[in-house]
RODO-448641 format. One record per residue (C-alpha): chain; residue number from 1; x, y negated, z negated. Coordinates in Angstrom, 1 decimal. Layout:
% RODO-448641
A,NUM,X,Y,Z
...
//
This chain:
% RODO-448641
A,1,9.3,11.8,-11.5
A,2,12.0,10.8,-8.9
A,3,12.8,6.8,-7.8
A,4,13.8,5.0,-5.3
A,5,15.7,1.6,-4.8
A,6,13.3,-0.7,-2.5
A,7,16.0,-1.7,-0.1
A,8,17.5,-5.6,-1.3
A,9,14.7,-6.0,-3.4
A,10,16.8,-4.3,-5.7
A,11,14.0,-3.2,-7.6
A,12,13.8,0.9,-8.8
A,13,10.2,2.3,-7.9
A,14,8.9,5.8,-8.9
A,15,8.6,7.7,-5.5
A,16,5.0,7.6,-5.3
A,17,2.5,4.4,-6.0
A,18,-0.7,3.6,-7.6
A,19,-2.2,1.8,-5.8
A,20,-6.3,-0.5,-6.1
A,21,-7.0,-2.3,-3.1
A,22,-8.3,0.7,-1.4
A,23,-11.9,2.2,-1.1
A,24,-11.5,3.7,-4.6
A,25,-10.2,0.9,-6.8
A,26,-9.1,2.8,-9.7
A,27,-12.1,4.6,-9.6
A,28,-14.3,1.0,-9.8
A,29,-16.3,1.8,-6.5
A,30,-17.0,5.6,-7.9
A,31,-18.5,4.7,-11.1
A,32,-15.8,4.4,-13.4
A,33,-15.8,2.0,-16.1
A,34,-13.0,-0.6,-16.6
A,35,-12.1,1.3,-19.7
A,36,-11.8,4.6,-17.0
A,37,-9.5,2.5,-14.8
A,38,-7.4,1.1,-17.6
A,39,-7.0,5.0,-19.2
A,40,-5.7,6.1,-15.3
A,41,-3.3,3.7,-15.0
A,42,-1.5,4.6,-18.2
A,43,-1.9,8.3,-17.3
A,44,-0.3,7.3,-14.7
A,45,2.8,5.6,-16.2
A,46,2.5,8.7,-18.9
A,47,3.2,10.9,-15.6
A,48,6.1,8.5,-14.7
A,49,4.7,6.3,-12.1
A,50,6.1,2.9,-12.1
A,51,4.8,1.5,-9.0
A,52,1.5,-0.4,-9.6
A,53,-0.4,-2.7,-7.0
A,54,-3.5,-4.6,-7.5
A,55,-5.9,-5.4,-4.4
A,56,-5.0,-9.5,-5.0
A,57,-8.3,-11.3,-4.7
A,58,-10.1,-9.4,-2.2
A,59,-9.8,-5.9,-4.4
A,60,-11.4,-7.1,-7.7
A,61,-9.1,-5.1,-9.6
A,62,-6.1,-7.2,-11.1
A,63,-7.4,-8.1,-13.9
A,64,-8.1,-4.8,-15.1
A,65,-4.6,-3.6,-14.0
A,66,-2.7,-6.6,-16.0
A,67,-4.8,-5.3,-18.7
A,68,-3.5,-1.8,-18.3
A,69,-0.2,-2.4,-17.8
A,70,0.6,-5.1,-20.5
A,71,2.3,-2.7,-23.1
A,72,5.0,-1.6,-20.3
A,73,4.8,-4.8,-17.9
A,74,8.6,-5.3,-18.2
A,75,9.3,-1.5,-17.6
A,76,7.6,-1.0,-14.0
A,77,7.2,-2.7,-10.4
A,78,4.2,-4.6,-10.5
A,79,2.9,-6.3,-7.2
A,80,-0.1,-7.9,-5.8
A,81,-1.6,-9.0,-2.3
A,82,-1.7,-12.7,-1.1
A,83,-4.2,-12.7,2.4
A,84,-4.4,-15.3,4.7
A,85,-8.0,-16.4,4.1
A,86,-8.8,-20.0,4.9
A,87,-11.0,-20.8,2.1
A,88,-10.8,-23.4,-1.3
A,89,-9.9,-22.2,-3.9
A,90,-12.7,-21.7,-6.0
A,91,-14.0,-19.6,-3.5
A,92,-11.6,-16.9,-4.3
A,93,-13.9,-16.6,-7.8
A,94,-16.4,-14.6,-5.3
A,95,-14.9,-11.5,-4.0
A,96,-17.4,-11.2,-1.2
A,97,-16.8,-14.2,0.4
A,98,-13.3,-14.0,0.2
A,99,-13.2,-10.6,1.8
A,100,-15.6,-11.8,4.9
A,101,-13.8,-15.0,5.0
A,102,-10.1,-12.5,5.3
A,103,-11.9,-10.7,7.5
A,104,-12.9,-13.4,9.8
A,105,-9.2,-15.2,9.5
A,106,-8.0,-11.6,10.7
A,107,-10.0,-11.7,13.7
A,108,-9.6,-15.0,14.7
A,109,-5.9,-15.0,14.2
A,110,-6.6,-17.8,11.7
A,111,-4.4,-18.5,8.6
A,112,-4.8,-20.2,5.1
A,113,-2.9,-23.4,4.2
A,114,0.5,-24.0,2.5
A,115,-2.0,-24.8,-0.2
A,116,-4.5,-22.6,-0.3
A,117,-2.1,-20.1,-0.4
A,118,-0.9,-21.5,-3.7
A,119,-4.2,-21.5,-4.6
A,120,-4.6,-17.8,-4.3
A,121,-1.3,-16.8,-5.9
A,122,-2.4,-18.8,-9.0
A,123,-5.5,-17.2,-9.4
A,124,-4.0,-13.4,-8.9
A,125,-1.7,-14.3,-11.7
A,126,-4.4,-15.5,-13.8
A,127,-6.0,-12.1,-13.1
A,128,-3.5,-10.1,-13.7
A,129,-2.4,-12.3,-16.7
A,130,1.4,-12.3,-16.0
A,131,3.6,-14.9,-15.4
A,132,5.7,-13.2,-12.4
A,133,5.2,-10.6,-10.2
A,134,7.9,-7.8,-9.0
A,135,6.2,-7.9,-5.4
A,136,4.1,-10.4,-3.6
A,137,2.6,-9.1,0.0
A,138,1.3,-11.6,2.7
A,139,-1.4,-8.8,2.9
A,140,-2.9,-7.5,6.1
A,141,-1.2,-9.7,8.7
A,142,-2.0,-9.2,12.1
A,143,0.0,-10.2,15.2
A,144,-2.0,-12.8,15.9
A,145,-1.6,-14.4,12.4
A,146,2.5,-13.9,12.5
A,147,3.7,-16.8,14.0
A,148,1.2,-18.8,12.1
A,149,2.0,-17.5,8.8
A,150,5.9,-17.5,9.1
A,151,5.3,-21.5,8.7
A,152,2.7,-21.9,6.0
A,153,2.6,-19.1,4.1
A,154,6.4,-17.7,3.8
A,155,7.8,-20.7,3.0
A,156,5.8,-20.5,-0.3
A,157,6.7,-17.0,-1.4
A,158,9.9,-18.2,0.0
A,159,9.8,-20.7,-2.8
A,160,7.7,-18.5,-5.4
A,161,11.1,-16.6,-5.3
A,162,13.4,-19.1,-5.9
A,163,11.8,-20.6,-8.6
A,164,11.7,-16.5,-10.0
A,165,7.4,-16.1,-9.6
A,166,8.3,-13.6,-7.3
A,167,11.0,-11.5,-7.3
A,168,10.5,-9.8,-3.6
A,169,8.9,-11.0,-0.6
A,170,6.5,-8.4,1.1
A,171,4.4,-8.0,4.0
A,172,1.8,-5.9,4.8
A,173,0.2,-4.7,7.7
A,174,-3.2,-4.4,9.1
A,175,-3.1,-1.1,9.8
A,176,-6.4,0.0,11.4
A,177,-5.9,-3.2,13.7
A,178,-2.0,-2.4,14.4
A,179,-1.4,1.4,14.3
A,180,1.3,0.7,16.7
A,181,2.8,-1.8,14.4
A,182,3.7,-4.9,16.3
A,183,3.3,-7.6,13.8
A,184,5.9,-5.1,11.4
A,185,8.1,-4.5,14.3
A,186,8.3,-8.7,14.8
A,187,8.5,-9.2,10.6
A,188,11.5,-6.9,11.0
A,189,13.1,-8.5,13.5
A,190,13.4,-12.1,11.7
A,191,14.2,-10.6,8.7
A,192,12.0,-12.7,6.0
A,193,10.4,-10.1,4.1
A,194,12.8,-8.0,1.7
A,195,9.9,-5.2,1.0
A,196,7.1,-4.2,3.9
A,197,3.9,-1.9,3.6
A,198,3.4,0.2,6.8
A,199,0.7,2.7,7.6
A,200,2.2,6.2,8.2
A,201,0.7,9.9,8.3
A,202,0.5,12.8,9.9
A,203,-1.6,11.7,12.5
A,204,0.9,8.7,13.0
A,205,4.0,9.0,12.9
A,206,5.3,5.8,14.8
A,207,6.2,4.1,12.2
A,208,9.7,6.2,12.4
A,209,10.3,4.4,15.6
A,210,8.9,1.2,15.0
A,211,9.5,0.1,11.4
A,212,11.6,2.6,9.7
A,213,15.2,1.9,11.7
A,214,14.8,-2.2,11.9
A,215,14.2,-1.8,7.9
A,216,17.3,0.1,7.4
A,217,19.3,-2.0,9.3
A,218,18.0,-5.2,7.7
A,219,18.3,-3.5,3.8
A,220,13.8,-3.9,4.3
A,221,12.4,-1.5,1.3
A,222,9.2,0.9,3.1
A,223,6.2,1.2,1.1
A,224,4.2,4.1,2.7
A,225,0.6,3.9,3.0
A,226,-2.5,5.5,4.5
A,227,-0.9,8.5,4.1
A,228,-4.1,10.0,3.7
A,229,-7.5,8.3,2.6
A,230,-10.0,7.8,5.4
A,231,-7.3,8.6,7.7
A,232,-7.1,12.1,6.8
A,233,-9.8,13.4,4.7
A,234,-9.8,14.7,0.7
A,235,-8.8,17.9,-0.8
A,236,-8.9,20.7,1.7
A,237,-11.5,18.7,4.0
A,238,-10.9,16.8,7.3
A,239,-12.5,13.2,7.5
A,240,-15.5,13.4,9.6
A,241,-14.6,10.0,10.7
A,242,-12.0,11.1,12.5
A,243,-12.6,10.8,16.3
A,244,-13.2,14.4,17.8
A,245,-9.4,15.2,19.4
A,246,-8.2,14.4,15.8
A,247,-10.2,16.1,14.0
A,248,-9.7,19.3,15.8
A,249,-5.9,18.8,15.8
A,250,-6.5,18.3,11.7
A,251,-8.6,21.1,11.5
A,252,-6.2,23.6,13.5
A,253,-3.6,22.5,11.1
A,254,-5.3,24.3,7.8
A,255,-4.1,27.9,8.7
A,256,-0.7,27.1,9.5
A,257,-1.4,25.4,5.4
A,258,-2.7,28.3,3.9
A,259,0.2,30.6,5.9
A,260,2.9,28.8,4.0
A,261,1.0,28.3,0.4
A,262,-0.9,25.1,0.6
A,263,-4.4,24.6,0.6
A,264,-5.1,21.2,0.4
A,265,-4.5,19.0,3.6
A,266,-4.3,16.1,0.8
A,267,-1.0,17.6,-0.6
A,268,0.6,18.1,3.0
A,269,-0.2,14.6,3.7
A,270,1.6,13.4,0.5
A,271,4.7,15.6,0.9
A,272,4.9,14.7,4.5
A,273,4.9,10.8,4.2
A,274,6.9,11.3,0.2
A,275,9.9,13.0,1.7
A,276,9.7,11.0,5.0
A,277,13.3,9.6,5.7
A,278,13.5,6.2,5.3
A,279,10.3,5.8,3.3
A,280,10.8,4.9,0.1
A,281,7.4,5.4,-1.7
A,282,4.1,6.3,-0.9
A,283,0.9,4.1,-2.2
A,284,-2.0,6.4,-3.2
A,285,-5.2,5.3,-4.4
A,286,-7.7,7.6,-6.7
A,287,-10.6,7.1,-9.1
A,288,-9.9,10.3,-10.7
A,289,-7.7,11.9,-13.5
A,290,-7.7,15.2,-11.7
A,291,-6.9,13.8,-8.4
A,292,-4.2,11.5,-9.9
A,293,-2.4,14.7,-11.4
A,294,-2.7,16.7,-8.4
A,295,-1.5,13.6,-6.5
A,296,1.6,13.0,-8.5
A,297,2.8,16.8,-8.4
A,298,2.6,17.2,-4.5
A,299,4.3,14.2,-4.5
A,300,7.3,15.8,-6.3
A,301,7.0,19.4,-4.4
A,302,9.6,20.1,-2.1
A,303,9.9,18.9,2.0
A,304,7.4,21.1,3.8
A,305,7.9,24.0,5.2
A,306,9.6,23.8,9.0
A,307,6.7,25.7,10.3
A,308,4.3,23.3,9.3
A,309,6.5,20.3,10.1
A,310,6.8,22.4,13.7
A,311,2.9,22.3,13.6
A,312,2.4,18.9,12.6
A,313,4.7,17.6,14.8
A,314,2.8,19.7,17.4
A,315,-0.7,17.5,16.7
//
């Protein structure tokens, strides 16, 4: 495995992430068992992965990653999601409604109380039975949320990290809502977070422009994500949710793959966004001990050829 430092954050992450707040959820939403997910996470640190985030409330997965991870807690990066959903606490205990209640907050640029907020920290710590956490993300912000959030929310991971809860601030963004990456472009740009997660693949590359410079001037840590998923499509096959122009443009990019030795569009994706200057590590999600394998060693193959970075950059 090869690592990264994560900007000011100080903190040493493997180069690629596992990652459960996506569709997969350690293999949760596929019909794995807990004892499944528990067995990929520790194949995963076996394989020398030491980046590990949970889904916060909204994923249903912490608790089975603090499970995994409690015989090398103090050896990896462990973080979590905090969203902005303005909803009591006890609601948190139902997954569904927090996620349509995040949803709606997202939509209607609405944002969770100094308090509430508290209130969902607490109860992904409880979940992921720790008593600190390496990253905390103010998770899927959009730009409408921003202002809003940079007076209730930050000021309590502002806080978290004093008191040593937290040991790095980080932001997320909303990625599908965003692609062009305002909110991160603004975060940037006032300098609160020390670690941000920013969508980034081979379908869209802006965040190069956008978010990669301001963090590197500001010391920020990049976490890449998206760099595949429903963006791109699995193994050798191009998502079908793709709209038309981009999936053509995917498609036309397989034989230009096969030309230089690569047959799965899922390895280009990695190596692109893994050896992506300025990013420091790539979250990937799987259910699957295969995939997780496969996944780990195109992340630690070499930069890809020039003729398909020519063709990429072409799409």
């Amino acid at each position: 495995m090869e690592y990264a430092v994560l900007g000011r954050s100080g903190l040493v992450s493997s180069v690629i992430g596992l990652g459960g707040g996506g569709p997969s959820r350690f293999g949760l939403s596929t019909g794995s068992t807990a004892a499944d997910a528990v067995a990929l996470i520790r194949r995963a640190h076996d394989l020398g992965v030491t980046l590990f985030d949970g889904g916060g409330l909204l994923g249903g997965v912490d608790s089975v990653l603090g499970k995994a991870v409690k015989p090398f807690r103090r050896d990896i990066v462990l973080s979590s999601k905090v969203n902005l959903a303005p909803v009591f606490w006890p609601l948190d205990r139902n997954r569904t409604l927090h996620r349509a209640a995040a949803r709606a907050a997202q939509a209607l640029s609405l944002t969770a109380s100094a308090r509430t907020v508290r209130g969902h920290v607490e109860r992904t710590l409880e979940q992921l039975d720790t008593d600190y956490l390496d990253i905390l993300h103010l998770h899927a912000l959009t730009p409408g949320q921003y202002p809003r959030a940079v007076e209730t929310a930050l000021p309590v991971l502002a806080e978290l990290k004093r008191t040593g809860v937290i040991r790095a601030i980080g932001i997320t963004e909303a990625f599908p809502r965003d692609p062009d990456h305002g909110m991160l472009a603004r975060a940037l740009e006032d300098g609160l977070s020390d670690v941000v997660t920013a969508g980034f693949n081979m379908l869209n590359r802006s965040a190069r422009v956008r978010v990669v410079p301001p963090a590197e001037r500001n010391g920020v840590g990049v976490l890449g994500m998206f760099a595949m998923r429903s963006a791109l499509g699995r193994g050798a096959h191009v998502a079908k949710s793709l709209r038309a122009a981009d999936r053509r443009r995917a498609v036309a990019l397989m034989p230009v793959l096969r030309e230089n030795g690569i047959e799965r569009l899922t390895d280009a994706a990695i190596r692109f966004s893994r050896h992506e200057r300025g990013v420091h590590a790539v979250l990937l999600g799987t259910g699957s001990l295969a995939h997780l394998e496969q996944n780990v060693a195109a992340a630690l193959a070499p930069r890809l050829p020039d003729p398909v970075l020519a063709a990429i950059e072409a799409l």
